[in-house]
PDB file of N, CA, C and O in Angstrom, chain B, residues numbered from 101:
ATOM      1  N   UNK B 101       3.050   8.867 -10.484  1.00  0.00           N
ATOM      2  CA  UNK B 101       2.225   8.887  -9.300  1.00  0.00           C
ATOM      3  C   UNK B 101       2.446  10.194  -8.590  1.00  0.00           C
ATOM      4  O   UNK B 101       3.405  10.182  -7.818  1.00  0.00           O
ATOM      5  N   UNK B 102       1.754  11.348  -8.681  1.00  0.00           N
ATOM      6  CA  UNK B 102       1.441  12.306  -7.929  1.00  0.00           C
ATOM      7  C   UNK B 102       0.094  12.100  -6.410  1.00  0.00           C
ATOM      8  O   UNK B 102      -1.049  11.659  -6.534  1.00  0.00           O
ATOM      9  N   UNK B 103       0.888  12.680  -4.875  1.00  0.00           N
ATOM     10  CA  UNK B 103      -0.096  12.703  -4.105  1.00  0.00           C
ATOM     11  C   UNK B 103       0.143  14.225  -4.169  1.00  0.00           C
ATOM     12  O   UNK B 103       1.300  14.600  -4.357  1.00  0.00           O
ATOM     13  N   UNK B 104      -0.950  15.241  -4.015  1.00  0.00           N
ATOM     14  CA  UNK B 104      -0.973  16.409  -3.480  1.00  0.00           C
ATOM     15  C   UNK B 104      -0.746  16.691  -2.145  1.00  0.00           C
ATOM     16  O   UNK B 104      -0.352  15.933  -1.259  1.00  0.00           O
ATOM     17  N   UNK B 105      -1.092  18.087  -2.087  1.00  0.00           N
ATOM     18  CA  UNK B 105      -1.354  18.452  -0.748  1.00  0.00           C
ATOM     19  C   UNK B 105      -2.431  18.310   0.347  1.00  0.00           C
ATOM     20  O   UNK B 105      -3.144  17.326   0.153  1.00  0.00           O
ATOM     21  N   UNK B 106      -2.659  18.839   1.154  1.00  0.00           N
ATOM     22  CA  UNK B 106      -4.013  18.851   1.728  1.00  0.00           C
ATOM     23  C   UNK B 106      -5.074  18.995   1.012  1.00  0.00           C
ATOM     24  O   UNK B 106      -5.254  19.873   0.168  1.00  0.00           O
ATOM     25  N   UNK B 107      -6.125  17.783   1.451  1.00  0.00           N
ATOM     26  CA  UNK B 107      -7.399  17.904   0.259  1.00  0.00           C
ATOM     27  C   UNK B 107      -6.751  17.801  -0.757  1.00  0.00           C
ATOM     28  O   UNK B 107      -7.689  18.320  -1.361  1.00  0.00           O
ATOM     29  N   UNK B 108      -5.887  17.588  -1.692  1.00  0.00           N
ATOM     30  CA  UNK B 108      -5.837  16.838  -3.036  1.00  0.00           C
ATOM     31  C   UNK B 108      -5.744  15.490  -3.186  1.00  0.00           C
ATOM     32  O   UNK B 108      -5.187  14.626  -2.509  1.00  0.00           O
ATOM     33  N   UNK B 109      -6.464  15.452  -4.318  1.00  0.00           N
ATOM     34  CA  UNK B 109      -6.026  14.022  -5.044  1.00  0.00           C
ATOM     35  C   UNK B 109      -5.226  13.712  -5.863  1.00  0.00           C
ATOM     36  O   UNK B 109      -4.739  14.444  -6.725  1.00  0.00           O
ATOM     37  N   UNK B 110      -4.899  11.968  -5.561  1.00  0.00           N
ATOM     38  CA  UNK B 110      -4.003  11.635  -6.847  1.00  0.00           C
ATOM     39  C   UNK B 110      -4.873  11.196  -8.049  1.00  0.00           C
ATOM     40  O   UNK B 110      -6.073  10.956  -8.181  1.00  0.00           O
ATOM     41  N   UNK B 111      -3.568  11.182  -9.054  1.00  0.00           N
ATOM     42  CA  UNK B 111      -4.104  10.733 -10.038  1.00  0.00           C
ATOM     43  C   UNK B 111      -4.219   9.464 -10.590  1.00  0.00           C
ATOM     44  O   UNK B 111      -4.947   9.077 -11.504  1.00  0.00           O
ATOM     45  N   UNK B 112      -3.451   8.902  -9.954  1.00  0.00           N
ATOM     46  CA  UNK B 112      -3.458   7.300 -10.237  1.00  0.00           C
ATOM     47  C   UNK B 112      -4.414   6.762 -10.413  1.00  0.00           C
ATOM     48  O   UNK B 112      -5.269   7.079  -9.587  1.00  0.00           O
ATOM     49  N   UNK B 113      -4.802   5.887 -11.295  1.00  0.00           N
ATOM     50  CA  UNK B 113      -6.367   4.840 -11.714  1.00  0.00           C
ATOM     51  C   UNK B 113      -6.291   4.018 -10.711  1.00  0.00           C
ATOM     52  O   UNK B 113      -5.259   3.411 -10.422  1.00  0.00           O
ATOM     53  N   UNK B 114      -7.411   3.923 -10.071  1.00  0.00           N
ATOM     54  CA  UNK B 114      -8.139   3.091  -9.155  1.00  0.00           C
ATOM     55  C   UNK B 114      -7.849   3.653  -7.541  1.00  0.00           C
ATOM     56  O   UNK B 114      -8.230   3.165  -6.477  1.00  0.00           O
ATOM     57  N   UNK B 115      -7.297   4.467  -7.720  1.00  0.00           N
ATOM     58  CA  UNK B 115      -6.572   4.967  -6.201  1.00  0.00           C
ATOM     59  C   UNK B 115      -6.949   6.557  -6.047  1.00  0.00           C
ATOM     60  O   UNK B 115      -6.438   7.332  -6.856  1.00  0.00           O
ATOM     61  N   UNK B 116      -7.798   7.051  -5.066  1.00  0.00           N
ATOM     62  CA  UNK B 116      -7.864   8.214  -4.943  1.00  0.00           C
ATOM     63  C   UNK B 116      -7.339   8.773  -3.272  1.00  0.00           C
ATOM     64  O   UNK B 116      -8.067   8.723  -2.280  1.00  0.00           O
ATOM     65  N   UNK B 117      -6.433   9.102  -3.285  1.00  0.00           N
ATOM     66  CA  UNK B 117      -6.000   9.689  -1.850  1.00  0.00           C
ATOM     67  C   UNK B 117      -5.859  10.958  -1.330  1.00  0.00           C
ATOM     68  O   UNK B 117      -5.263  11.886  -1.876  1.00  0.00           O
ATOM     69  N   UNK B 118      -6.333  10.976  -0.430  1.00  0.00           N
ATOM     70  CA  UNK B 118      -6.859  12.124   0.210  1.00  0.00           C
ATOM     71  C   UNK B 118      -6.050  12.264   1.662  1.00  0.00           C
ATOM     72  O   UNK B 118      -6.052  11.405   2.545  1.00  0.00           O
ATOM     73  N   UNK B 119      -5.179  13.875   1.715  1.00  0.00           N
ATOM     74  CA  UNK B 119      -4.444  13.363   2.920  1.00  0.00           C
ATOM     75  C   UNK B 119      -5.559  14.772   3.506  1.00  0.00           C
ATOM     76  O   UNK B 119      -5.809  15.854   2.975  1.00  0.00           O
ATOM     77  N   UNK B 120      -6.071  14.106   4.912  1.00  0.00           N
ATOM     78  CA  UNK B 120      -6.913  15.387   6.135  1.00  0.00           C
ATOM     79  C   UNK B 120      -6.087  15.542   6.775  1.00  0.00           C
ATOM     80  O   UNK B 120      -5.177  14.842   7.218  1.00  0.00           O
ATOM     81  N   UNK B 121      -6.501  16.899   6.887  1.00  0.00           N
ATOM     82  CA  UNK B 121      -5.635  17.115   8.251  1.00  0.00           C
ATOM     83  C   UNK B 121      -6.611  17.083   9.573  1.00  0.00           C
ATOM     84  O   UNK B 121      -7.797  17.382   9.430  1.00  0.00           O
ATOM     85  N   UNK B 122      -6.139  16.748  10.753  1.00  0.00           N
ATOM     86  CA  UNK B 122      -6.832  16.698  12.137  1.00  0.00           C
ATOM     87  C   UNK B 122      -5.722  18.012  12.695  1.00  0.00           C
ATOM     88  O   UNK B 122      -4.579  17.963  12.240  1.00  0.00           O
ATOM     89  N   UNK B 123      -6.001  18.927  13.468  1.00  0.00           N
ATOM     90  CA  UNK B 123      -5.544  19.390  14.440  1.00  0.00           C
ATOM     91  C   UNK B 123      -3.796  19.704  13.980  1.00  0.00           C
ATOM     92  O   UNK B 123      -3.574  20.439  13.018  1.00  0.00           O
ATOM     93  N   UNK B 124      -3.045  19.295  14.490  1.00  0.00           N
ATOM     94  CA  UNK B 124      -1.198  19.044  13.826  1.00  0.00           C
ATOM     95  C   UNK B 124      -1.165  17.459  13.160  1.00  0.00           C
ATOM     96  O   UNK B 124      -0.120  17.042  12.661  1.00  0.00           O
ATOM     97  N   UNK B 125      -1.831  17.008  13.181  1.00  0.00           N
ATOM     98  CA  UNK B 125      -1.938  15.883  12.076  1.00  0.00           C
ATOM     99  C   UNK B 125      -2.492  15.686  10.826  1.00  0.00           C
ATOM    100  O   UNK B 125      -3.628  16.094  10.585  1.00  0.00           O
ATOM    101  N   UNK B 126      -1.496  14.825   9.597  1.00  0.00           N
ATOM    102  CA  UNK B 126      -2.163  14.958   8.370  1.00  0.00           C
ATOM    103  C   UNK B 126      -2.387  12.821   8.725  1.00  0.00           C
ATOM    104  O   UNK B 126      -1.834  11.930   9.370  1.00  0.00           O
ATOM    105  N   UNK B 127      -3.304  12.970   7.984  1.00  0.00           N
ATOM    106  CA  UNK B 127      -4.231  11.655   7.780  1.00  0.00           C
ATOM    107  C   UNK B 127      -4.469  11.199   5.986  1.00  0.00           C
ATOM    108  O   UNK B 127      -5.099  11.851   5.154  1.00  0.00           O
ATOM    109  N   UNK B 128      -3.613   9.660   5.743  1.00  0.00           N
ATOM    110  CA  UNK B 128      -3.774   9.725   4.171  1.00  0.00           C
ATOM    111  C   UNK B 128      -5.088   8.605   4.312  1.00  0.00           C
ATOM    112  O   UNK B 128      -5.472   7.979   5.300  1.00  0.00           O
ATOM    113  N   UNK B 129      -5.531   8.626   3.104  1.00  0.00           N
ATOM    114  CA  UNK B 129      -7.055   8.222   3.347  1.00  0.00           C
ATOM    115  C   UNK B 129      -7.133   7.138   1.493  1.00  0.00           C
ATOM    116  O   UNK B 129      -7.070   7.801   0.457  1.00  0.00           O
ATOM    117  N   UNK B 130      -7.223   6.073   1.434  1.00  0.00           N
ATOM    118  CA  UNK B 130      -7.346   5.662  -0.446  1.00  0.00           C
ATOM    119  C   UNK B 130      -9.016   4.941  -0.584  1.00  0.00           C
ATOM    120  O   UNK B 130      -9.653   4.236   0.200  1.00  0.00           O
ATOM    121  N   UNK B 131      -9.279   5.381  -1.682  1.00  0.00           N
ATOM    122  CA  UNK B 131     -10.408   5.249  -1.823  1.00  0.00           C
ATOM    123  C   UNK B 131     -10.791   3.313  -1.961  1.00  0.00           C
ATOM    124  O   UNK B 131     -11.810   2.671  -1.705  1.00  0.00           O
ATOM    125  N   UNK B 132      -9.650   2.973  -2.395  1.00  0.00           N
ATOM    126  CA  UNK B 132      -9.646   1.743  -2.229  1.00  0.00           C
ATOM    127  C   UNK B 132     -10.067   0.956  -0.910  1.00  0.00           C
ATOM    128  O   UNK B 132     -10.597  -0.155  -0.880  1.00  0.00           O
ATOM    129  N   UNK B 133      -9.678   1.864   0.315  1.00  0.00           N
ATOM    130  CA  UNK B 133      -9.942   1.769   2.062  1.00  0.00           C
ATOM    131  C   UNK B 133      -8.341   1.786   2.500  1.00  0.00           C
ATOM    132  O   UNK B 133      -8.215   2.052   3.695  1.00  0.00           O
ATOM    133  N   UNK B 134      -7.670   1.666   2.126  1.00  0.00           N
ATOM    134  CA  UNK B 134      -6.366   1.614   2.938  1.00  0.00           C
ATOM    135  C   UNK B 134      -5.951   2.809   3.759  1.00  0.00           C
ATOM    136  O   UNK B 134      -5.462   3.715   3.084  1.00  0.00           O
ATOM    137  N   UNK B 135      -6.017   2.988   4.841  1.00  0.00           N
ATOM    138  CA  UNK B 135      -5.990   4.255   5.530  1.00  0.00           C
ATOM    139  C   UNK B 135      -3.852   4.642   6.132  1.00  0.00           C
ATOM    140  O   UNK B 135      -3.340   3.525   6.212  1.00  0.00           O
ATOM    141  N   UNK B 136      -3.321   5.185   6.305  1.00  0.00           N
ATOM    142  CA  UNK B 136      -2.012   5.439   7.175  1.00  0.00           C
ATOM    143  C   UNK B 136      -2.165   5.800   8.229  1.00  0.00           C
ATOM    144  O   UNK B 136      -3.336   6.157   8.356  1.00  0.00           O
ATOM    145  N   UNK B 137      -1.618   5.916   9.102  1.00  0.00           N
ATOM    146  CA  UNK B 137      -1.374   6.740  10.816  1.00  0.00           C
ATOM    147  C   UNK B 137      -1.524   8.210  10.471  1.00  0.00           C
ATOM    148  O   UNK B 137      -1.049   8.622   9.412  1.00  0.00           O
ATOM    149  N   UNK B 138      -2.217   9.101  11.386  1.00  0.00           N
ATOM    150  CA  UNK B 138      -1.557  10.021  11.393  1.00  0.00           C
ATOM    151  C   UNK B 138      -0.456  10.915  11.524  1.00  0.00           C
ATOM    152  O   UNK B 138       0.362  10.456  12.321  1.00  0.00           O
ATOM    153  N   UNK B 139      -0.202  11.750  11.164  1.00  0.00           N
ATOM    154  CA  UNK B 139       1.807  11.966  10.981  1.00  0.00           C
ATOM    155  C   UNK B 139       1.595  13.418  11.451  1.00  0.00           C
ATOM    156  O   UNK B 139       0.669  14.105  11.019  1.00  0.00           O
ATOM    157  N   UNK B 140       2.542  13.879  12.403  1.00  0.00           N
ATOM    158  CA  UNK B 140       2.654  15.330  12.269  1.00  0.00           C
ATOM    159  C   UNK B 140       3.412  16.114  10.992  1.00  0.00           C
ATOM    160  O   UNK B 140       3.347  17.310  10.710  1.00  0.00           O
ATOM    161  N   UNK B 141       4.209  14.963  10.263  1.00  0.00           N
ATOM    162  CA  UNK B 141       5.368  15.302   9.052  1.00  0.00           C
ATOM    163  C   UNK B 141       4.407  15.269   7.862  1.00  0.00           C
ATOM    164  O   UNK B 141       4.044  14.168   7.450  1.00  0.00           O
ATOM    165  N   UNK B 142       3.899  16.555   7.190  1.00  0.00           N
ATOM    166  CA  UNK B 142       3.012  16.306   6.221  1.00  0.00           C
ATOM    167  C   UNK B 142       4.022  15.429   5.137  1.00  0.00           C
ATOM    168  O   UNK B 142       3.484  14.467   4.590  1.00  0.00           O
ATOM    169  N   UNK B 143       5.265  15.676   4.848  1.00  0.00           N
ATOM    170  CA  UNK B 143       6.270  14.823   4.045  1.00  0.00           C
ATOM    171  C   UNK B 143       6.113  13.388   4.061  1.00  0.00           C
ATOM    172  O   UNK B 143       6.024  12.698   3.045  1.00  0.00           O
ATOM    173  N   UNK B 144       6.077  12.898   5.428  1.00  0.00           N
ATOM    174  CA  UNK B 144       6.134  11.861   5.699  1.00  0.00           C
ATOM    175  C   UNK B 144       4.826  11.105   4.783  1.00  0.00           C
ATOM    176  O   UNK B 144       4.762  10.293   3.860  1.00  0.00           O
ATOM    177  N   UNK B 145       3.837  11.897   5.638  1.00  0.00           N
ATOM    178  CA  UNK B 145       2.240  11.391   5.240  1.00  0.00           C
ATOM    179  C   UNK B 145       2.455  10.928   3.656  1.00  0.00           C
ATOM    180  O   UNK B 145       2.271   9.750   3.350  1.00  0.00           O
ATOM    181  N   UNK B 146       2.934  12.114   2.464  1.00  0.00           N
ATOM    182  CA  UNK B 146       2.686  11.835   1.231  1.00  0.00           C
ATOM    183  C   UNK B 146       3.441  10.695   1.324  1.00  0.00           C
ATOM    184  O   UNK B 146       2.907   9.600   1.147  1.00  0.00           O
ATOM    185  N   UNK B 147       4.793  10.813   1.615  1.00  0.00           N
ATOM    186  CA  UNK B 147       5.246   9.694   0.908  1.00  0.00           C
ATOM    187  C   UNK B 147       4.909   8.326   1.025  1.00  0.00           C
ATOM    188  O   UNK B 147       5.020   7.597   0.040  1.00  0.00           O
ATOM    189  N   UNK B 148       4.489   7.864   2.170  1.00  0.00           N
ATOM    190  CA  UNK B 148       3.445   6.843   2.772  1.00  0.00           C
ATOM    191  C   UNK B 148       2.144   6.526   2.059  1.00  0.00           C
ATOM    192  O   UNK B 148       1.447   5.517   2.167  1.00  0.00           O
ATOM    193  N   UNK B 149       1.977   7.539   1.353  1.00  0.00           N
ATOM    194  CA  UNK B 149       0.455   7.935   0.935  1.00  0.00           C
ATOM    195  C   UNK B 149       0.907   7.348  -0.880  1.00  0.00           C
ATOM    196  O   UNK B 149       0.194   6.582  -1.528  1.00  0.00           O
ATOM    197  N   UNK B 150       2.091   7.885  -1.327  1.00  0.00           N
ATOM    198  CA  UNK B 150       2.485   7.502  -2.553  1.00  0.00           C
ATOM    199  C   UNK B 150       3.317   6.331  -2.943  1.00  0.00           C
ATOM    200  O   UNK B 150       3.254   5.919  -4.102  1.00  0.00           O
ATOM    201  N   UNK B 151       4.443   5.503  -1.667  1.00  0.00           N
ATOM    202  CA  UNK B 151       4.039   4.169  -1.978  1.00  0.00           C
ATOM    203  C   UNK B 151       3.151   3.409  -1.974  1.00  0.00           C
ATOM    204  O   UNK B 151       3.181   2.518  -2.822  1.00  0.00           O
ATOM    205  N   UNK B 152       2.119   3.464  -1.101  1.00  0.00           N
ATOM    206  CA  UNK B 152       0.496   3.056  -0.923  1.00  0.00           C
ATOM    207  C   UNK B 152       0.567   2.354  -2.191  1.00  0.00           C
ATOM    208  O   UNK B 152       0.742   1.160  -2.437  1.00  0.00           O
ATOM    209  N   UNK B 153       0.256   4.153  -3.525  1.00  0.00           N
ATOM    210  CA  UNK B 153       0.104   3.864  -4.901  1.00  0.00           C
ATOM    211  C   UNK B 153       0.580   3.453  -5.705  1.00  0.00           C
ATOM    212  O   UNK B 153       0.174   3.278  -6.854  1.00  0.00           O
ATOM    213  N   UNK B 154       1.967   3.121  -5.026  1.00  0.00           N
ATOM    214  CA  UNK B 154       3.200   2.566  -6.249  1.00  0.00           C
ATOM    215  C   UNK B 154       2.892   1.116  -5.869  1.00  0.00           C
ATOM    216  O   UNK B 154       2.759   0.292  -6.774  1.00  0.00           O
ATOM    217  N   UNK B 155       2.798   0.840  -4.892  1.00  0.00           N
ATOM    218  CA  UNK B 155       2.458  -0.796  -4.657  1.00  0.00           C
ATOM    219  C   UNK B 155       1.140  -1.506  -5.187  1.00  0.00           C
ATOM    220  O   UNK B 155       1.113  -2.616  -5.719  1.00  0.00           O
ATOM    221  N   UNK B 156      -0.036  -0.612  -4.932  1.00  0.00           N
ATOM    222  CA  UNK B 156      -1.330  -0.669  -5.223  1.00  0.00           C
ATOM    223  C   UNK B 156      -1.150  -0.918  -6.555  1.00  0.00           C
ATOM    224  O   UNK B 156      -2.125  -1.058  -7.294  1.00  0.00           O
TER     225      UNK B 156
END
């Protein structure tokens, strides 16, 4: 399970996540709909963003 950086996607089947950034916030986004908080810790965001996919 890879999440990228800003504007990337993962690769995981059935899961496409997308972290935006707003302003000093990154935003993870899954195509499935499951959205996260925004985070000022882009770290944080992925990793939030990549159990998402490990659970998913």
């Amino acid at each position: 399970m890879r999440v990228e950086s800003e504007q990337g996607r993962s690769a995981a089947p059935g899961h496409q996540v997308v972290l935006t950034e707003r302003g000093p916030f990154v935003a993870p986004r899954c195509s499935c709909g499951w959205y996260g908080p925004a985070r000022r810790s882009r770290p944080l965001a992925r990793d939030e963003a990549a159990a998402h996919v490990a659970v998913g």
